[in-house]
Each structure stands twice: as structure tokens, then as C-alpha cells.
BALOBA-1460 file (C-alpha; in Angstrom, 3 decimals):
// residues 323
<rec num="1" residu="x" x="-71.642" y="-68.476" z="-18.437"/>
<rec num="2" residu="x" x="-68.882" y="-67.077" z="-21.103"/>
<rec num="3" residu="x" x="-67.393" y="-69.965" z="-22.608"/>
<rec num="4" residu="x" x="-63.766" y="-70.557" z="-22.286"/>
<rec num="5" residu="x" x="-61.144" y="-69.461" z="-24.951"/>
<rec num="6" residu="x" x="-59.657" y="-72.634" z="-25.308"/>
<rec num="7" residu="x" x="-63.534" y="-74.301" z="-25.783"/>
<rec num="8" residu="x" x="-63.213" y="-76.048" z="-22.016"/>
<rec num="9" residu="x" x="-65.625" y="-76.811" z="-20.398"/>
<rec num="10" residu="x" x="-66.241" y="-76.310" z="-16.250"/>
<rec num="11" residu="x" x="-65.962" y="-80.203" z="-15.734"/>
<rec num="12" residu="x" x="-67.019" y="-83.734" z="-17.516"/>
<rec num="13" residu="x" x="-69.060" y="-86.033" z="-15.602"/>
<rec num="14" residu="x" x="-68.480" y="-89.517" z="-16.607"/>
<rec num="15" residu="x" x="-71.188" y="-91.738" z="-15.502"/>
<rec num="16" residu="x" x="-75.071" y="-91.180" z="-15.220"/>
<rec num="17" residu="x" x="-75.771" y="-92.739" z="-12.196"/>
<rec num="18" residu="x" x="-77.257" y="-91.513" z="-8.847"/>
<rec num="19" residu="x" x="-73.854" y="-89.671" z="-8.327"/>
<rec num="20" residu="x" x="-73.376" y="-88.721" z="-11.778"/>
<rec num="21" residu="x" x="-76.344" y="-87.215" z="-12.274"/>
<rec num="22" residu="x" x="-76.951" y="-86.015" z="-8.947"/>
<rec num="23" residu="x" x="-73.563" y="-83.709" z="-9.563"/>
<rec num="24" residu="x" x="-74.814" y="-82.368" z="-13.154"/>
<rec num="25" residu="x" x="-77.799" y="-81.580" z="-10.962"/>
<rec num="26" residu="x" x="-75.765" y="-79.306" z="-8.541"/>
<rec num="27" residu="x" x="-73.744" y="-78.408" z="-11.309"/>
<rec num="28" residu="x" x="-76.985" y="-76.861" z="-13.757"/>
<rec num="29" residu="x" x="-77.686" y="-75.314" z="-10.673"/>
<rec num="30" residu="x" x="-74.740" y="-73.408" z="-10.245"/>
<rec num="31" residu="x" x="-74.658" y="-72.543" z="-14.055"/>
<rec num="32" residu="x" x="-71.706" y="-74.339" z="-15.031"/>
<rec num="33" residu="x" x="-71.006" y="-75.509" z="-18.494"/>
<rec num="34" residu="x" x="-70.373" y="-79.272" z="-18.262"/>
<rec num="35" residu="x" x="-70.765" y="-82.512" z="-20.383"/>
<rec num="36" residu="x" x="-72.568" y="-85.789" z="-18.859"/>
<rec num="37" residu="x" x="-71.207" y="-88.885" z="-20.319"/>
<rec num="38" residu="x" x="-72.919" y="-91.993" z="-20.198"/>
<rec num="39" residu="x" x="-71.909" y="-96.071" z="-21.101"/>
<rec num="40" residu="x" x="-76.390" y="-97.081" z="-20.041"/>
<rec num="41" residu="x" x="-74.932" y="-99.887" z="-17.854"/>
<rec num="42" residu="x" x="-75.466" y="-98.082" z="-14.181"/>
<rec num="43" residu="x" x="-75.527" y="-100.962" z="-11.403"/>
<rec num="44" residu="x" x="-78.659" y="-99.194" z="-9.698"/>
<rec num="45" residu="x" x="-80.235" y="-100.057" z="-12.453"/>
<rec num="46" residu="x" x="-80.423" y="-103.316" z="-11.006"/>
<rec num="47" residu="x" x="-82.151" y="-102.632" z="-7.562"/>
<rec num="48" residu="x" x="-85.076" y="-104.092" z="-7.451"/>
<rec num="49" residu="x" x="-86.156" y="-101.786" z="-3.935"/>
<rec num="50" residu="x" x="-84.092" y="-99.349" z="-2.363"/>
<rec num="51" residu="x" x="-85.536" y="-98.922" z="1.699"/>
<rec num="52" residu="x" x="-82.571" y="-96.819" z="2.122"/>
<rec num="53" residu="x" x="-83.678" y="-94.083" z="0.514"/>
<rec num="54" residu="x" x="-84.631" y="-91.706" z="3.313"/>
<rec num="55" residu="x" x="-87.737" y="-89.808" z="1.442"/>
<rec num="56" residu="x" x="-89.572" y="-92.826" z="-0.137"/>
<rec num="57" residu="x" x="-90.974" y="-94.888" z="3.018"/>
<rec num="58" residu="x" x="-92.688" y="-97.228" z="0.684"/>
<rec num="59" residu="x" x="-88.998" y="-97.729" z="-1.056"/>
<rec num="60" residu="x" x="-87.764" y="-97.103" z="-4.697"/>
<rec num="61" residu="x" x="-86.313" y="-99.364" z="-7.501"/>
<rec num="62" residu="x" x="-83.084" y="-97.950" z="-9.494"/>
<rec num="63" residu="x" x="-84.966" y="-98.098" z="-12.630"/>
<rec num="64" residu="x" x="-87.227" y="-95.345" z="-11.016"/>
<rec num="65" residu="x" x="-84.427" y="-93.466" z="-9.499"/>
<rec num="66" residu="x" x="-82.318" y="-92.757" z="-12.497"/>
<rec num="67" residu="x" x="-85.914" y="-92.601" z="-14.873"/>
<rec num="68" residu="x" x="-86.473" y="-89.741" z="-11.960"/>
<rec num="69" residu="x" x="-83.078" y="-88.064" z="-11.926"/>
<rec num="70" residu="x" x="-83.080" y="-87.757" z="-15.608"/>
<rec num="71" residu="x" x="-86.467" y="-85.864" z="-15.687"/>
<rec num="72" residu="x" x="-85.194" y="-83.993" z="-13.106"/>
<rec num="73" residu="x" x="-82.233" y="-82.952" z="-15.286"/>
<rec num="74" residu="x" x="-84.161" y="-82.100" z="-18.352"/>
<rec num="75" residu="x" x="-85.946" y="-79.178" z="-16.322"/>
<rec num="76" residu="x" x="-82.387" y="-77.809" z="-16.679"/>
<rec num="77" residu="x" x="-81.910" y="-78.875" z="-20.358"/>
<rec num="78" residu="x" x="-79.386" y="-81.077" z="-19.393"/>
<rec num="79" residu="x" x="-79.709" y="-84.907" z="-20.709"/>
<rec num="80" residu="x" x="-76.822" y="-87.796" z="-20.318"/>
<rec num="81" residu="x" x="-74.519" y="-87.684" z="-23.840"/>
<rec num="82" residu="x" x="-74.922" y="-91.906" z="-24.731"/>
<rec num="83" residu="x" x="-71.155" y="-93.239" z="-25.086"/>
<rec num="84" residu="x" x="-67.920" y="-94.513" z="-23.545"/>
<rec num="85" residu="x" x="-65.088" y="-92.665" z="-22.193"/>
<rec num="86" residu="x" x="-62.211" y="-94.551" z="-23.532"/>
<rec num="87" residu="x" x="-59.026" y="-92.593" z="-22.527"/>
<rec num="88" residu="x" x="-58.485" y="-89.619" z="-20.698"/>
<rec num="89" residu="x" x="-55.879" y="-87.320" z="-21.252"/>
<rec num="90" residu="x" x="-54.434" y="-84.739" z="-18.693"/>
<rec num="91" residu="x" x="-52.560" y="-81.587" z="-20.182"/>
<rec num="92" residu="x" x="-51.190" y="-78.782" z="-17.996"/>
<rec num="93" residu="x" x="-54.416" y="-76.517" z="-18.113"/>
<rec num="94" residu="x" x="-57.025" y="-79.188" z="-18.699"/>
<rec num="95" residu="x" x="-58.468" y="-83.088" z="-19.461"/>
<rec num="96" residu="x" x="-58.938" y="-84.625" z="-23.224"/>
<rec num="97" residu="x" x="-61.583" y="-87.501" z="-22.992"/>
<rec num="98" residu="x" x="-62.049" y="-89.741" z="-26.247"/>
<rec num="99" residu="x" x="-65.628" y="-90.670" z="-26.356"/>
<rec num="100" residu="x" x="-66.172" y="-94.332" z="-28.817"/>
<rec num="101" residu="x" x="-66.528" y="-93.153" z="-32.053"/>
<rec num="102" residu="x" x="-65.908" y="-89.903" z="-32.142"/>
<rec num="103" residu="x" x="-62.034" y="-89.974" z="-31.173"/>
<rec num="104" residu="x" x="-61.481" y="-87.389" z="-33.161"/>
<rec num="105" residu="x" x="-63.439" y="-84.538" z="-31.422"/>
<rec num="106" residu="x" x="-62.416" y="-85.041" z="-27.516"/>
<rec num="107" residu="x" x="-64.337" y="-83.530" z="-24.748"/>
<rec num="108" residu="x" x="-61.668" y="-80.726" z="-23.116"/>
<rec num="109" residu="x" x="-62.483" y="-80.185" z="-19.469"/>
<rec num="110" residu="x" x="-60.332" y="-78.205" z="-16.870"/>
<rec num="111" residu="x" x="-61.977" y="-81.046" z="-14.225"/>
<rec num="112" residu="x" x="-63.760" y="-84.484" z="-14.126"/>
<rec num="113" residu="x" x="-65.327" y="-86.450" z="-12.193"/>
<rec num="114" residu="x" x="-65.203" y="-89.553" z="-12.525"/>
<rec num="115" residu="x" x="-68.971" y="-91.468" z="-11.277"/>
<rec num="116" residu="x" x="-68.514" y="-94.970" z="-13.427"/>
<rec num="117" residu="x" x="-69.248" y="-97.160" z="-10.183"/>
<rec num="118" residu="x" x="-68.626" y="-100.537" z="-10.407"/>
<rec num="119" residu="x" x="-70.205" y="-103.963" z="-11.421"/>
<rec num="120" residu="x" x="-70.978" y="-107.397" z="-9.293"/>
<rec num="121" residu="x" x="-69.585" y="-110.090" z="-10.202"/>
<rec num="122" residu="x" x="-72.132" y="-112.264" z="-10.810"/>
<rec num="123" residu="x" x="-72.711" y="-116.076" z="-10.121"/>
<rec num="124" residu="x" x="-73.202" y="-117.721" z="-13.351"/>
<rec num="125" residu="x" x="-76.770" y="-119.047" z="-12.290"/>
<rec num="126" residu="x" x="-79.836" y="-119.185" z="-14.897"/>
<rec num="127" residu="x" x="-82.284" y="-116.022" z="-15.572"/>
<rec num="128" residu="x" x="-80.252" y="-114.122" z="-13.156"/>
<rec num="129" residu="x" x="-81.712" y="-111.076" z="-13.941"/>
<rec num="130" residu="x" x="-84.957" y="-111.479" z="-13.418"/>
<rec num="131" residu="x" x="-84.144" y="-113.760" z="-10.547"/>
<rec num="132" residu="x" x="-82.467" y="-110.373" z="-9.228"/>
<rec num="133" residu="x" x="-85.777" y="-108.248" z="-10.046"/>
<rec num="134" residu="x" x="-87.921" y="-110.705" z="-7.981"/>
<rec num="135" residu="x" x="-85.510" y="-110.082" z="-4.968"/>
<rec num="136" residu="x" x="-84.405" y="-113.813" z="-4.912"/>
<rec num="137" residu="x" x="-81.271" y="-113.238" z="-5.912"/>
<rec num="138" residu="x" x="-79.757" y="-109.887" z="-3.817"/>
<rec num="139" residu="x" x="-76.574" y="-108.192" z="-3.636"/>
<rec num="140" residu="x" x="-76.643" y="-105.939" z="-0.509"/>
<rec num="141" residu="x" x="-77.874" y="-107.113" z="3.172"/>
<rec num="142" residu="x" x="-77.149" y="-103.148" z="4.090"/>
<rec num="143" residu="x" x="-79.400" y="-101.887" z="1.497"/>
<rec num="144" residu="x" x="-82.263" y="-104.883" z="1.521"/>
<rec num="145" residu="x" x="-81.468" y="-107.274" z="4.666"/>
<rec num="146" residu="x" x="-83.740" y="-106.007" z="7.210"/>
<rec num="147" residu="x" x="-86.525" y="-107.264" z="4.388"/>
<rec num="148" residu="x" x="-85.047" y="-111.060" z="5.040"/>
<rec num="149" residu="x" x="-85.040" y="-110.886" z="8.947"/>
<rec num="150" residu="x" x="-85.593" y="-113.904" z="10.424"/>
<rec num="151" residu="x" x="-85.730" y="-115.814" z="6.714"/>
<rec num="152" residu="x" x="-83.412" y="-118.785" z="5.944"/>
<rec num="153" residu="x" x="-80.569" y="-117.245" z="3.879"/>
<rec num="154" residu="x" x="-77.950" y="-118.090" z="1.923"/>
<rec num="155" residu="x" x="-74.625" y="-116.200" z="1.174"/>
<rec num="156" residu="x" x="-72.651" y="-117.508" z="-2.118"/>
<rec num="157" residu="x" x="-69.173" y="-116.761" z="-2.139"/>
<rec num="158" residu="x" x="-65.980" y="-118.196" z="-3.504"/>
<rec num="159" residu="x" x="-63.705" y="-120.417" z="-1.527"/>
<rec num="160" residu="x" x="-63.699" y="-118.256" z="1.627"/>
<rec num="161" residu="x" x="-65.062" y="-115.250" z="0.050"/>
<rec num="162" residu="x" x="-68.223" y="-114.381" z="1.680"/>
<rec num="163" residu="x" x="-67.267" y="-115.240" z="4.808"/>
<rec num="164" residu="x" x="-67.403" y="-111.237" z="6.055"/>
<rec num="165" residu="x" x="-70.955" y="-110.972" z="4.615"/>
<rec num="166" residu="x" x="-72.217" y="-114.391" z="6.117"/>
<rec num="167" residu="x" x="-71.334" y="-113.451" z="9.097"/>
<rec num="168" residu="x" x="-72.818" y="-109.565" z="8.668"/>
<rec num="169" residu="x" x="-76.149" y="-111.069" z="8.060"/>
<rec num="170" residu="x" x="-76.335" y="-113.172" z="10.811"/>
<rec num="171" residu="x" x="-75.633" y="-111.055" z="13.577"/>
<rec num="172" residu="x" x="-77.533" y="-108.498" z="11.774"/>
<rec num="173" residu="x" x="-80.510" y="-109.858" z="10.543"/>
<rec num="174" residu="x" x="-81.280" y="-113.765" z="10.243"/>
<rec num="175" residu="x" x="-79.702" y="-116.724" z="12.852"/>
<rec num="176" residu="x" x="-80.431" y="-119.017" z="10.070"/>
<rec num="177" residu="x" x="-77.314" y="-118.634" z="7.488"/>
<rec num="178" residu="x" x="-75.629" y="-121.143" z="5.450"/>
<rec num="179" residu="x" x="-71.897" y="-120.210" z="3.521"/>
<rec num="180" residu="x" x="-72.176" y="-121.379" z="-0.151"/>
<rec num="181" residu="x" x="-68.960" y="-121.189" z="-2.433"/>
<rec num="182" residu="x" x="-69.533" y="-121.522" z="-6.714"/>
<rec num="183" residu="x" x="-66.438" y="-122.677" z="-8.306"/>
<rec num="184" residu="x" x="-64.241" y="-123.415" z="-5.751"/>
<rec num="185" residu="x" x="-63.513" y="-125.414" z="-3.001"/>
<rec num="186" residu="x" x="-64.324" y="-124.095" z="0.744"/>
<rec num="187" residu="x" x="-60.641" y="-123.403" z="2.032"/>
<rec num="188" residu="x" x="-61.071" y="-122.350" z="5.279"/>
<rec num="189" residu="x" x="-58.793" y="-121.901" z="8.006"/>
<rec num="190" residu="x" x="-59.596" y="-122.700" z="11.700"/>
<rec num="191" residu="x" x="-59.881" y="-119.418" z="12.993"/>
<rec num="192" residu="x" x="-62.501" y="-118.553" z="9.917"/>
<rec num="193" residu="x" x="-64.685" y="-121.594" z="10.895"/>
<rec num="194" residu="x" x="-64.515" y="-120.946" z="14.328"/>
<rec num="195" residu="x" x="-65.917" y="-117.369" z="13.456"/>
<rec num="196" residu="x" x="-68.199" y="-118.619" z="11.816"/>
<rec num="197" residu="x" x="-69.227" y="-121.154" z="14.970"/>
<rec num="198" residu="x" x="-69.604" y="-118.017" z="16.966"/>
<rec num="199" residu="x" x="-72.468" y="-116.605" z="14.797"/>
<rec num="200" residu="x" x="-74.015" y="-119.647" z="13.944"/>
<rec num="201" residu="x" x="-73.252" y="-119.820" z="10.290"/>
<rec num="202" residu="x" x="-73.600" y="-123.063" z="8.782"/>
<rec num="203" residu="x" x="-71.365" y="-124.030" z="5.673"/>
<rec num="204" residu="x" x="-71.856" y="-125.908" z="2.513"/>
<rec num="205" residu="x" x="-68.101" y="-127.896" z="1.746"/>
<rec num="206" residu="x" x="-69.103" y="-128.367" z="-1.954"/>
<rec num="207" residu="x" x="-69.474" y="-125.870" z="-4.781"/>
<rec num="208" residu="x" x="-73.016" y="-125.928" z="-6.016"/>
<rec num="209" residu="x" x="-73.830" y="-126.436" z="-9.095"/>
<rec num="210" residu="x" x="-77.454" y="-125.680" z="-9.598"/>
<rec num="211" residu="x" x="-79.707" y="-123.289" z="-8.806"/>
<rec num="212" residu="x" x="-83.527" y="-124.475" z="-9.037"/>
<rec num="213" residu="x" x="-86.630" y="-122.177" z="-9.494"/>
<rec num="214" residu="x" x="-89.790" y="-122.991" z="-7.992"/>
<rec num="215" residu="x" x="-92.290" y="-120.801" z="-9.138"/>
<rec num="216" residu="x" x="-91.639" y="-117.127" z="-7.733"/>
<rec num="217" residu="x" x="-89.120" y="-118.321" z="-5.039"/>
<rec num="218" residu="x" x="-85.849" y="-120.493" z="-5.192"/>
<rec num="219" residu="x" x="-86.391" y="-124.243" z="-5.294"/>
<rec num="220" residu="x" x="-83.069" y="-125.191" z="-4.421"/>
<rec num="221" residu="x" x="-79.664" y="-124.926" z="-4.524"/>
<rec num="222" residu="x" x="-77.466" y="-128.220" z="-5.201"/>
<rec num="223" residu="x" x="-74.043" y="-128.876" z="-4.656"/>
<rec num="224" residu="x" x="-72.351" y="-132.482" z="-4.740"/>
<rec num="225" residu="x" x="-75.543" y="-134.164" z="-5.164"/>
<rec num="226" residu="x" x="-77.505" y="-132.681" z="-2.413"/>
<rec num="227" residu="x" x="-80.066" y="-129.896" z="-2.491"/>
<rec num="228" residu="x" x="-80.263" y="-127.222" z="-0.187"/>
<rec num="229" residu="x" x="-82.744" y="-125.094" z="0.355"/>
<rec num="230" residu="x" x="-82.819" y="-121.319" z="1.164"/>
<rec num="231" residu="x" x="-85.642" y="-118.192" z="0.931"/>
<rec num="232" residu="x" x="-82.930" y="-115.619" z="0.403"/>
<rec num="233" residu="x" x="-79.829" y="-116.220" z="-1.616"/>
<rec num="234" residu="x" x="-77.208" y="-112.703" z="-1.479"/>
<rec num="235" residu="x" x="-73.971" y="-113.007" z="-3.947"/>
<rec num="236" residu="x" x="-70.668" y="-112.061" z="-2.419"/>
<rec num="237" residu="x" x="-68.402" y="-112.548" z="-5.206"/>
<rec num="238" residu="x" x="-67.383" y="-109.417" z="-5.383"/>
<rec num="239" residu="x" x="-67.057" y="-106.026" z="-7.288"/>
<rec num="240" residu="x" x="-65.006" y="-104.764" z="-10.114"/>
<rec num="241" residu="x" x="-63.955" y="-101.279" z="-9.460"/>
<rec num="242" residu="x" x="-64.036" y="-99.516" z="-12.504"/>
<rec num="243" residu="x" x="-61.513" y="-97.015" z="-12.196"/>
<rec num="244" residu="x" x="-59.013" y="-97.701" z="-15.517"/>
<rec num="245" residu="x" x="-59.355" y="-93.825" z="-16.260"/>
<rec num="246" residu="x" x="-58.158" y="-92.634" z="-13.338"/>
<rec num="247" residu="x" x="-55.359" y="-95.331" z="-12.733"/>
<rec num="248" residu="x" x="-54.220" y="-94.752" z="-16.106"/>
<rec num="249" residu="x" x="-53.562" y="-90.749" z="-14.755"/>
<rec num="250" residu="x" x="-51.685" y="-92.406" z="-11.557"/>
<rec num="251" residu="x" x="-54.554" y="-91.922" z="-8.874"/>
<rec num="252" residu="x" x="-53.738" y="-93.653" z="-5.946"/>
<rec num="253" residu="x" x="-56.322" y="-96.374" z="-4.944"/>
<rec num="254" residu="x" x="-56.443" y="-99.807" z="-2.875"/>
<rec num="255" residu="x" x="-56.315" y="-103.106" z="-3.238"/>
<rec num="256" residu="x" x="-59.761" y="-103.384" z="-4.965"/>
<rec num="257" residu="x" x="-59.011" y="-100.602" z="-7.298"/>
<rec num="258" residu="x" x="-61.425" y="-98.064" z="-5.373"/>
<rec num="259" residu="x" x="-59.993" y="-94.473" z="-5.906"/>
<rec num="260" residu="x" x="-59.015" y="-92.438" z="-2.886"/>
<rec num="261" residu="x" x="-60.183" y="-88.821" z="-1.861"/>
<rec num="262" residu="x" x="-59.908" y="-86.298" z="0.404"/>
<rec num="263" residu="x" x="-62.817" y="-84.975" z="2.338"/>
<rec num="264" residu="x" x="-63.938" y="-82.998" z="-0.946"/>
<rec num="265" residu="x" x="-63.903" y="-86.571" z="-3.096"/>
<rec num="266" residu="x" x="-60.576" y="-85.197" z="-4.785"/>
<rec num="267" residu="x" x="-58.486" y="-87.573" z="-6.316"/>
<rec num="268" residu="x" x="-54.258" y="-87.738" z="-5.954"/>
<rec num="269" residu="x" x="-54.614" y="-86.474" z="-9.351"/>
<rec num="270" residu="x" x="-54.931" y="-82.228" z="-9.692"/>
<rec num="271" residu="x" x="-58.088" y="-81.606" z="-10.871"/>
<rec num="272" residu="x" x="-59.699" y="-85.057" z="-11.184"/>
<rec num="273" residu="x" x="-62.960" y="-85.864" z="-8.735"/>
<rec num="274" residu="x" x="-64.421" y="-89.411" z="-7.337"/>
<rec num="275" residu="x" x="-67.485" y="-90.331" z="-6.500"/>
<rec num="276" residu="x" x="-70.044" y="-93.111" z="-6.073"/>
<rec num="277" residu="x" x="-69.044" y="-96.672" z="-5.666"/>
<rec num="278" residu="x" x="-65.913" y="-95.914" z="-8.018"/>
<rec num="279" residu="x" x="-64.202" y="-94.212" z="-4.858"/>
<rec num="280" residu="x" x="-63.498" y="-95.728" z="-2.036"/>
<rec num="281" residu="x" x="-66.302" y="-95.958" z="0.877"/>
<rec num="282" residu="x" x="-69.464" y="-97.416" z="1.688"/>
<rec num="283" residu="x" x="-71.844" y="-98.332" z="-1.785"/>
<rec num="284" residu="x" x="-74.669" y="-97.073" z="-1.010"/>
<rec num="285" residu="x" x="-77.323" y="-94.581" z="-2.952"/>
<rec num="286" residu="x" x="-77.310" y="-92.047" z="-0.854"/>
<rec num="287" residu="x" x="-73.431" y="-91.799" z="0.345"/>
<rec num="288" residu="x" x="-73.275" y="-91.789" z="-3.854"/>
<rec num="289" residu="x" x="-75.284" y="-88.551" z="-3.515"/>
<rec num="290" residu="x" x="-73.298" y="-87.053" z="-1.168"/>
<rec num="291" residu="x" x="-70.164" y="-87.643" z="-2.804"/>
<rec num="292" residu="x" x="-71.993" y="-86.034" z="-6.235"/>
<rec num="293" residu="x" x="-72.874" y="-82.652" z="-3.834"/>
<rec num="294" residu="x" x="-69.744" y="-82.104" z="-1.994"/>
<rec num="295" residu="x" x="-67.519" y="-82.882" z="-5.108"/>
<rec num="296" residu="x" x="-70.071" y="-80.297" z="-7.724"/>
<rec num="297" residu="x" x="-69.367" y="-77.450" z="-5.016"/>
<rec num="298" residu="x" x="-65.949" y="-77.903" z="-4.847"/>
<rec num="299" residu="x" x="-65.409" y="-78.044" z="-8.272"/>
<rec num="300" residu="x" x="-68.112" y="-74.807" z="-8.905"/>
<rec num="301" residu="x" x="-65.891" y="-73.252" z="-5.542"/>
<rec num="302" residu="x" x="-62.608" y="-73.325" z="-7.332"/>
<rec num="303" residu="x" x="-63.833" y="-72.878" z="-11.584"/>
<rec num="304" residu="x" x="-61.651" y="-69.901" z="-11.096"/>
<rec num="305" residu="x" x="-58.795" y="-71.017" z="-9.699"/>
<rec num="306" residu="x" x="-56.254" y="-72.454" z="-12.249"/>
<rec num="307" residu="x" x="-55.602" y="-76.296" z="-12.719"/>
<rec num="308" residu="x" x="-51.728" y="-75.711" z="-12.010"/>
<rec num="309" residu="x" x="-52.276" y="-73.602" z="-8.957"/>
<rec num="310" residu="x" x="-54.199" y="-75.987" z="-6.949"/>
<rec num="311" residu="x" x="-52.093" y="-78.399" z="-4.106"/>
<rec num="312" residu="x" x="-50.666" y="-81.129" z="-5.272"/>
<rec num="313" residu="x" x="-52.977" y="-84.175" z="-5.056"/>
<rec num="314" residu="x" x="-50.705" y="-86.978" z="-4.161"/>
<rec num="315" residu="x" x="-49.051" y="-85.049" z="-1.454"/>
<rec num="316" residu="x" x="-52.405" y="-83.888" z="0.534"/>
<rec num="317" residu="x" x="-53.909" y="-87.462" z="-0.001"/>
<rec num="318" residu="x" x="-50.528" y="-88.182" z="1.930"/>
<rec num="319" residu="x" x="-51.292" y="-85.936" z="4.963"/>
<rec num="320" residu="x" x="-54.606" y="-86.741" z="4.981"/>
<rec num="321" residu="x" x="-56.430" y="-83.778" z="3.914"/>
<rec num="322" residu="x" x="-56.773" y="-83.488" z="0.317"/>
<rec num="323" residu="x" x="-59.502" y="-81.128" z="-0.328"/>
């Protein structure tokens, strides 16, 4: 592929997860010159089992996903560029992305997309981590709840936070779920405890304020003096989006800060892609995936076209077909 005359490349990739490097996959592929741009901190990283994953019956931890993805690339001579994105730049032909410590040599890119995810919040509870790896401490009832079936389970939110997931597991997968809040009282209203009546979820009034280990399962969890005991505990406290890149251009996102697409994962912003758990939709692996192949052939589909030519973002976002 004949390199540009102003040095651009065909796109920059920010983020090496299972999107991220599933569209520098699609992207080698297609021959494009691109950059892959990588902070180390993916969230799959922390799966301890995917059962999601349609071709791996036996199911696959993150570590082994992205360890597998980046073999994959290096068959193509591609391999993840270690750093942080720290601004990004749109000019009328192209993108300027500062990389930490090396502001002075930005990456120019006629597109990006953007596959930086997002991180859990996470409850402030002792060797989380490897409390995590063990599968005692979980994140995801879609990805991992059929697993806990029938197990006694408890969902830790904050205040009434949680309250969706609680009652997700229990009409999903266990009729034994308890409501657990961390730092903050249990406000809830009496149409949110009557919900919760319906499905059978039990609640905990008092934040906890310990979480015990016993051996290789949890010991207990006390709050206001009492212990209470669960085989499953799943943390809904939450996500941070991390889309400050693209909200800095002006891209139009929700409440939570997830960005939103059109139906080829572009952004409001010309020329500037979405996908993974950064862009609005369900967090999962393989929708991640998707969103990496339909937003690598659009992007290799329209190389040609000029930046300035293409629709306006903002206005197809509005009519609800944006790529």
C-alpha cells in the first residue's frame, strides 16, 4: 500500500483489546497501513472464564484471549505500539494523536477508532484480584451466571444501585439473592422493594464492611455487626466509560458516557469509529468483535473517499442511520 503524501496513515486503533485487535486483524487483512495503540490495562484481562465464547466449549480466560489475538497479529507483523493516547486532534483532512512521551511526533490518521473500553468500578474489598481470578468475586451474570445457577448469591451495589442486576440474576439464574450496598445507605423507594418482593430478592439495610475469605471460597460478608454468607458475590457498582477522546471532539454519547454509532459503529464525529464496551451496547466479547469487523470494513470501504466528503456525523446519528 503507497503511503500517503502527507505521512497518514489508513486509521489508528486505540486500544488492544478483543475489539482493538480484532479490527487491526481485519485491517492487516485488507492491507491497510494502520497504528495499534495500547495503555496494557484491557478489562478482559480480568476474566477469569469466558462460556460465551461460541468456539471454546470448555470456555476461555481474557488473559488467553488477548495472549491469542496478539499471536494471531504477529503472523501479519503487526504488534500493539505500548503507550497512552493523550489528546486527539481533528484537522480538516485527518486526526493528530499525542502518544505519552513522545508529544512531539503525533500519530496522523485520516480515521480512528476508538476501542479503550471501560473499567469496573471496583468494591474496595481485600485481594480483589485474585479474589476475581478464583471466580468469587464476578462482574457479569450474562457472561458467567449460568455457572452460579441455583448457588446463594450476592449482588453488591451502592444505595439502590444494583437493584437491575439483583433482580437479572434471580429470574435468570438463582432464587436465592440477597441486595448488598458498600458505602451507602439502602435508599429504596416502595416501588423498588416491592420489585424486588416479586423476584424474591432479599436485602441487606446496612453497608458491609468486611469481606472474609475462607480458604478458596468467601467466608463472609459483614455489615453492621452481622455476617452474611454467600457462594457467589457479583459487583454492580458500575463502569467508567472511557471515552474523554472522543467527547473532547464533541461525539454525542449518553448518560454513562458510552459513545453512539450508527449501524457501521460511526461516531457523530466525521471520520472517528467506536467499538467495544467504549460505545454504547451490550459488553460482551463477542458483540466487541463484531463492532471491530463491521467498523475495519467500513473504514477499508471508504480509505478512498475523502474525510470532508463523507455525511455529516451528527446529523445521520440524528436520523438514525449514520453509517
Amino acid at each position: 500500500m503507497a503511503e500517503r503524501a502527507d505521512g497518514a496513515l489508513d486509521c489508528l486503533i486505540v486500544g488492544a483489546g478483543p475489539a482493538g485487535m480484532t479490527a487491526a486483524l481485519y485491517l492487516a487483512r485488507f492491507g491497510r497501513r494502520f497504528a495499534l495503540v495500547d495503555s496494557g490495562s484491557s478489562r478482559a484481562d480480568w476474566i477469569p472464564v469466558s462460556h460465551n465464547f461460541p468456539v471454546s466449549p470448555d470456555g476461555l480466560g481474557g488473559r488467553e484471549m488477548l495472549r491469542r489475538q496478539r499471536e494471531n497479529l504477529r503472523r501479519y507483523d503487526v504488534a500493539p505500539r505500548v503507550g497512552t493516547v493523550t489528546a486527539l486532534r481533528q484537522t480538516a483532512e485527518s486526526f493528530l494523536a499525542e502518544v505519552d512521551g513522545d508529544a512531539d511526533r503525533p500519530i496522523r490518521a485520516r480515521r480512528v477508532l476508538l476501542a479503550t473500553g471501560a473499567v469496573d468500578e471496583e468494591p474496595a474489598l481485600p485481594n480483589l484480584r485474585d479474589a476475581v481470578r478464583r471466580g468469587l468475586v464476578r462482574y457479569c451474570p450474562i457472561c458467567d451466571g449460568y455457572e452460579a445457577r441455583g448457588r446463594r448469591i450476592g449482588v453488591l451495589g451502592r444505595g439502590a444501585r444494583g437493584l437491575g442486576e439483583a433482580i437479572f440474576v434471580a429470574r435468570t439464574y438463582s432464587r436465592d439473592v440477597t441486595l448488598l450496598t458498600t458505602d451507602a445507605p439502602m435508599e429504596l423507594d416502595e416501588d423498588q422493594r416491592a420489585r424486588l418482593r416479586e423476584h424474591g430478592v432479599a436485602v441487606v439495610e446496612e453497608p458491609i464492611d468486611a469481606l472474609l475469605f475462607e480458604g478458596d471460597r468467601i467466608g463472609a460478608l459483614r455489615a453492621g455487626g452481622r455476617e452474611h454468607r454467600f457462594e457467589v458475590l457479583y459487583s454492580a457498582l458500575g463502569l467508567a466509560v472511557r471515552s474523554d477522546l472522543a467527547r473532547g471532539l464533541g461525539a454525542q454519547h449518553d448518560d454513562t458516557g458510552a459513545l453512539l454509532t450508527g449501524r457501521h459503529l460511526r461516531t457523530s464525529v466525521r471520520g472517528l469509529y467506536a467499538a467495544g464496551d467504549v460505545a454504547r451496547g451490550l459488553n460482551q466479547v463477542v458483540v466487541a468483535m463484531g463492532h471491530a469487523a463491521v467498523a475495519a470494513t467500513d473504514i477499508h470501504n471508504r480509505c478512498e473517499v475523502p474525510t470532508q466528503d463523507e455525511p455529516d456525523g451528527a446529523a445521520a446519528l440524528a436520523e438514525g442511520g449514520a453509517g
